[in-house]
N, C-alpha and C positions, 0 to 999 in steps of 0.2 A: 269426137267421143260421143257415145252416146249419151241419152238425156236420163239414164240411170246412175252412167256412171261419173257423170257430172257433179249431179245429187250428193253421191257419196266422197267424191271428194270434196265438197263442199263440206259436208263431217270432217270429213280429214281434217280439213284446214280449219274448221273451228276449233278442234282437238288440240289441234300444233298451237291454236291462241292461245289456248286456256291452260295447256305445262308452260310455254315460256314465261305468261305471267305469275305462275302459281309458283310450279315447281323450280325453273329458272331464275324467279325471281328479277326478270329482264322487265324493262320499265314498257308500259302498252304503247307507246308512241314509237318504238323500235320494234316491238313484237307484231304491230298491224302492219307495219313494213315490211318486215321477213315475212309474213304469212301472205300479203300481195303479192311480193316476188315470185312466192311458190306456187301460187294456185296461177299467175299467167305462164309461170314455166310448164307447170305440170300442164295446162292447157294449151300444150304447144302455141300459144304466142308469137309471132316476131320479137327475139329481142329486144329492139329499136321502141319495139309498141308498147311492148310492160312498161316502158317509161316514160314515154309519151302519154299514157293512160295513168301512170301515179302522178304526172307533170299536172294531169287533166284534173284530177280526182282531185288534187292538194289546192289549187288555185280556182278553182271553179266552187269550191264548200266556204274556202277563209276569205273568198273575196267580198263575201257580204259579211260572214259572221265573226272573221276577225274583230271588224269593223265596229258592230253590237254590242260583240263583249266587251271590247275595251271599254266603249261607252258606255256602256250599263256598268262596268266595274267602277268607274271614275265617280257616277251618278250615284251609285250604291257607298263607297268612302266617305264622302261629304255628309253623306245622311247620317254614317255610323261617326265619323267625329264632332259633329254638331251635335249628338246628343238626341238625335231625330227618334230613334227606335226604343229611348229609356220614356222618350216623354209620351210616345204611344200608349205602350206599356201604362205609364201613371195616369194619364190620360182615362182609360179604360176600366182601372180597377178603383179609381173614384166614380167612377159611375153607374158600376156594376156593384159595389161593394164587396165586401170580404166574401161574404155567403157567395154569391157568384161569380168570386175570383177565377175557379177554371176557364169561365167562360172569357172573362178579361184577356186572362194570358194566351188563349185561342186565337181570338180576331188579333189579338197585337202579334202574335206570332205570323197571321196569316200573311195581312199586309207588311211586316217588317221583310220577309223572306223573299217579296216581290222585288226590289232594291239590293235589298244585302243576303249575301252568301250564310247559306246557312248554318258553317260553324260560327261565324262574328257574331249572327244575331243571336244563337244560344248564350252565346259569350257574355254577350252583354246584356241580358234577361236575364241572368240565371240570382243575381243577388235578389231581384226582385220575389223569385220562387222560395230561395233562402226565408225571407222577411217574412213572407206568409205561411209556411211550413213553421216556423221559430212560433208568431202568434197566435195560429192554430192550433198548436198541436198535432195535426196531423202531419202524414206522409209526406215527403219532399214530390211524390208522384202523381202525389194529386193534384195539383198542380203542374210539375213541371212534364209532366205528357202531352196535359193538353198545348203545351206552349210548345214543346217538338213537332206535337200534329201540325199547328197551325206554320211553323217552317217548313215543316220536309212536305207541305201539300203544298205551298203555293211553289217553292225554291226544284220543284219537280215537275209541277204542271202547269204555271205561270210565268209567259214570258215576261219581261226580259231575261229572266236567269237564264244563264248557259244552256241548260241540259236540253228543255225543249226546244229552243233555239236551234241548237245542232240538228234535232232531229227534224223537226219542223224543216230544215234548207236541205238535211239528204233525201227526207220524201218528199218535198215539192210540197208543202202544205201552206195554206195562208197563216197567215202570222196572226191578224186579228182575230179568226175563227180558233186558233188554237187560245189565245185567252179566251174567250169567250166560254168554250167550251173547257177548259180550263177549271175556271173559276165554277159551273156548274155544276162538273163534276168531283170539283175538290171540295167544296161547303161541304157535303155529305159525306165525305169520305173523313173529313177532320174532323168533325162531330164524330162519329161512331167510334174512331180512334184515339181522338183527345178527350172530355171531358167524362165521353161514357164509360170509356175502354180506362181510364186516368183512375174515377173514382171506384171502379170493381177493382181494381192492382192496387189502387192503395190501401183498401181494406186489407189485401190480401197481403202484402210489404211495407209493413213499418221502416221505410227508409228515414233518415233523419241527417240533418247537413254534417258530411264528414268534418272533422275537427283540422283537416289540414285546408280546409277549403272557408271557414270561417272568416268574414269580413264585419268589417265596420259600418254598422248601417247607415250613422250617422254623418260618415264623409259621404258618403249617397246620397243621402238628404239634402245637403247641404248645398248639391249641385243644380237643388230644383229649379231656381231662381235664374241660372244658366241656363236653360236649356230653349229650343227655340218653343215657338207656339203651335201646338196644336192642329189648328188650321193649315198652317205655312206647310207641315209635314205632309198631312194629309193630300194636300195639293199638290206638292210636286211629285209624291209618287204616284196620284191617278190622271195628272195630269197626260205623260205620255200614253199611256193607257187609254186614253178618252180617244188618243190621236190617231191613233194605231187603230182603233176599233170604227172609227169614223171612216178612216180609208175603208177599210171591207165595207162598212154599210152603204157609203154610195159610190162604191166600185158596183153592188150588186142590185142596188137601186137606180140607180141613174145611168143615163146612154152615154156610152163616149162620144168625148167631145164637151162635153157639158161641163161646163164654166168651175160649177161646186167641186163636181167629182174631179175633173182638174185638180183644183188647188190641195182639195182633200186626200188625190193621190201623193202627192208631192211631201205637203208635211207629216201628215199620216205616212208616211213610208219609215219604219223603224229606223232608220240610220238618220232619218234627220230628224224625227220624234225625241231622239236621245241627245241628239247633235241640242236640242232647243231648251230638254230637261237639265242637260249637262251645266249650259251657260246660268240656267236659271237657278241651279244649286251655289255654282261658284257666285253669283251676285248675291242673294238671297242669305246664302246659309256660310258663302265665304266675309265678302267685303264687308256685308252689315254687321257682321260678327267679327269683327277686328281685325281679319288674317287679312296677309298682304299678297300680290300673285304672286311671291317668291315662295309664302305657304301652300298658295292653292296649287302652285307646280309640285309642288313636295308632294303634298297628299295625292295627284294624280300620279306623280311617278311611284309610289307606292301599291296605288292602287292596279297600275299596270304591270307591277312585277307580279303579283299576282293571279294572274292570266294567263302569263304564258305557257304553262302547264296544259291547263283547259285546249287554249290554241292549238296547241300543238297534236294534242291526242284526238280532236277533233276532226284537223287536218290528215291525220292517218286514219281516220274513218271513214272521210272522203274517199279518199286512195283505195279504201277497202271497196267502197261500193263502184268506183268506178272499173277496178281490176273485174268486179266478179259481173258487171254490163258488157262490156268491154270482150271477156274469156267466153260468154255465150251461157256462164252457168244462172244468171238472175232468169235468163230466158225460160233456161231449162226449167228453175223451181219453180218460176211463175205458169209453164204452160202443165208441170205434173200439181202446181195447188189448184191449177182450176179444175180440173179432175173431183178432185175432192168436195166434203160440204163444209169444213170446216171454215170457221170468219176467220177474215185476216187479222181481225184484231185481239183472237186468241190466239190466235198465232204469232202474232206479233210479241203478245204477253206472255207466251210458254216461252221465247227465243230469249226475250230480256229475261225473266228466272232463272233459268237453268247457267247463263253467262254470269248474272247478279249472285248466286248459290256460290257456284264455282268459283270467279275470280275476285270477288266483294265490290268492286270500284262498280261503281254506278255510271259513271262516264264508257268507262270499256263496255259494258250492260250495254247503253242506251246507244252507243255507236254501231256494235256489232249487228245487233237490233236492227237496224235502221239502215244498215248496210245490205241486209239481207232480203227485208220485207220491201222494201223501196221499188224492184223491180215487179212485184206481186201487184201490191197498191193501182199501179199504172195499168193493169189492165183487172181494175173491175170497177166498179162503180163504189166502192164503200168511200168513205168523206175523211181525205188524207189526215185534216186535225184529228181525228178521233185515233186514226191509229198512233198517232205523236201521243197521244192519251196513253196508252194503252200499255206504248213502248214503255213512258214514264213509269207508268204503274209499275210493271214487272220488274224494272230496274229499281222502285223502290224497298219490293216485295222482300220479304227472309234477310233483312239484314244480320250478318250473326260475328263470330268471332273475327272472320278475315274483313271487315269493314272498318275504317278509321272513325265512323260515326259509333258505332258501338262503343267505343273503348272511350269515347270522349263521354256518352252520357255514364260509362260505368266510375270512368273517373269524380264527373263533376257531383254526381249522386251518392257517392260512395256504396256501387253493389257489387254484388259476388257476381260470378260470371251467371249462374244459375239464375239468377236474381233479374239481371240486364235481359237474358234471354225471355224470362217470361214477362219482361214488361216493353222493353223497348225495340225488340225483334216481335213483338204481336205486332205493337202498335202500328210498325214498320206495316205488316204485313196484310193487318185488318186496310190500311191506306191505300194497297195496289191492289187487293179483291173489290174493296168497294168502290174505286175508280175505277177498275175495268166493270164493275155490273152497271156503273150508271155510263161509261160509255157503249157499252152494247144496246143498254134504252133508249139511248139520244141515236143509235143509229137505224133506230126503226122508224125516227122519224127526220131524219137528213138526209 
């Protein structure tokens, strides 16, 4: 086939993704299935090969990142039932006081969302937004935005969580350079979306805590004396982070062979980073804390049924990108993008929008994403973390009605759909423009 009409089947088969998810209503871990099958058929393929190439694509993406998740999932539970993310939270807003409570709920949001999944960590913040809305008087918005910025920037663009994770292993990107740049490019993106973006919406929406959502402050209270310390928290979740980012630094500093960067590859390597934070929660935030390993099994098996979701639609994203290396068409699009001037990590960012718009899930977003750009990436010189940036961004970008985030802050806020859109679909939106402008500056100089 030619390298035109490759191209457009490539449309095709994004097309075919995006009715069985939408209009079908068929689950994306089945739908990137059928759409692999079709684009090696339609690619005259060998039979034999379309499945030796999803065989390829499925075990070659879950063999490291099964692994992460699970472990970051487990690592992330312990945190959220010890109480780790409320004592952030209080933590922060005694320090900052009321006046600069946005900012509290910000950074507690930021680092809580590195650990725990960002609907649990809403979940469990959200009384605290109550409390301060109730004493202020003001908006539940003005606060409770900047605590969604400071989740949906790290839990999007901060490994351990899932999303970059995934993308980070189908574009071959380093793991420590994608936090790093990460974290660089999400401070600013959560600033202009949380606190600033937070207190111009709440002048603008008198939101106030729906009456079905009202809680007892005082059993909250009550739990302070419970919870762990400060320090203890802070430390286990930058602990792996310190580790992970040590590999990269003298992977690219020091000669192999060399003693440090040895040992630095080795623990610094995310599976066994997690492997070390894992044990350190269950002794730390299990044993000292009363539970017995028959709880800390319970809580991990908990914490693993919750994954396999992610797993699995991950794993079919694999498959996606190895079908379309594999059928000749990543070649195709990579040798007609270099034609072109466009950066890949617009490109990257138009591919996760338009999938993010269309199908809402953010995992489908950042897979398809990544599925596509992946072959492009390899032949040019731009710096693979950044386009994991970039992907994230887009797939954060336009949350709107077909999004399960949306309808949770419409819930926990009590807004009208009108209402959600202009506060929580900006906020979404201002977070994946201003991550993609501060990764296209970091990449004039990387």
């Amino acid at each position: 086939m030619s390298a035109t009409s490759l191209i457009l089947l490539l449309l095709v088969t994004v097309g075919i993704l995006l009715f069985l998810v939408m209009k079908v209503k068929l689950h994306a871990f089945i739908s990137l299935l059928i759409v692999s099958l079709f684009m090696g058929i339609a690619t005259k393929m060998p039979l034999g090969d379309i499945v030796n190439s999803m065989v390829s694509g499925m075990g070659g993406t879950l063999g490291f990142l099964a692994t992460v998740i699970g472990l970051g999932a487990m690592f992330g539970k312990m945190l959220e039932i010890s109480g780790g993310a409320e004592k952030l939270a209080r933590t922060f807003l005694k320090a900052f006081g009321e006046e600069k409570a946005p900012w509290a709920m910000l950074i507690a949001g930021f680092l809580v969302s590195i650990p725990v999944f960002f609907d649990v960590g809403f979940i469990i913040l959200v009384p605290l937004v109550y409390a301060l809305a109730k004493s202020s008087k003001k908006s539940v918005l003005v606060y409770g935005i900047p605590l969604l910025a400071g989740l949906a920037v790290t839990h999007a663009f901060v490994p351990p969580t899932p999303g970059p994770i995934m993308v980070a292993e189908l574009i071959g990107a380093d793991l420590g350079k994608v936090i790093l740049y990460g974290i660089i490019c999400g401070i600013p993106s959560a600033i202009v979306a949380g606190p600033i973006w937070g207190n111009h919406i709440g002048k603008k929406i008198m939101a106030e805590v729906p009456e079905y959502m009202e809680l007892d402050n005082n059993v909250i209270e009550a739990k302070e004396h419970e919870l762990p310390s400060f320090g203890t928290i802070m430390f286990l979740i930058i602990f792996p982070i310190v580790l992970i980012l040590l590999n990269t630094a003298t992977t690219a500093a020091l000669p192999e062979g060399n003693t440090m960067r040895t040992v630095f590859s080795f623990i610094g390597h995310p599976i066994v980073a997690l492997i070390i934070a894992c044990l350190l929660s269950f002794v730390i935030l299990g044993r000292f804390k009363g539970l017995s390993m028959e709880d800390i099994q319970s809580v991990s098996n908990a914490a693993l049924n919750s994954t396999g979701l992610i797993i699995l639609v991950t794993g079919a994203g694999g498959v996606f990108k190895q079908v379309l290396v594999d059928s000749g068409i990543g070649d195709a699009v990579g040798n007609a993008f270099s034609t072109l001037s466009l950066s890949p990590l617009i490109l990257a960012f138009i591919i996760a929008v338009v999938v993010r718009i269309s199908a809402g899930s953010a995992t489908v977003s950042m897979a398809t994403a990544a599925a596509i750009v992946a072959p492009i990436v390899q032949g040019t010189s731009v710096e693979p973390a950044l386009v994991v940036i970039a992907i994230a961004a887009g797939a954060t970008a336009f949350s709107h009605v077909n999004d399960s985030g949306f309808w949770l802050v419409n819930r926990y806020f009590g807004l009208s759909t009108k209402d959600t859109l202009r506060s929580w679909t900006v906020m979404e939106t201002l977070i994946g423009f201003v991550g993609l402008i501060m990764a296209l500056i970091l990449s004039l100089f990387v």
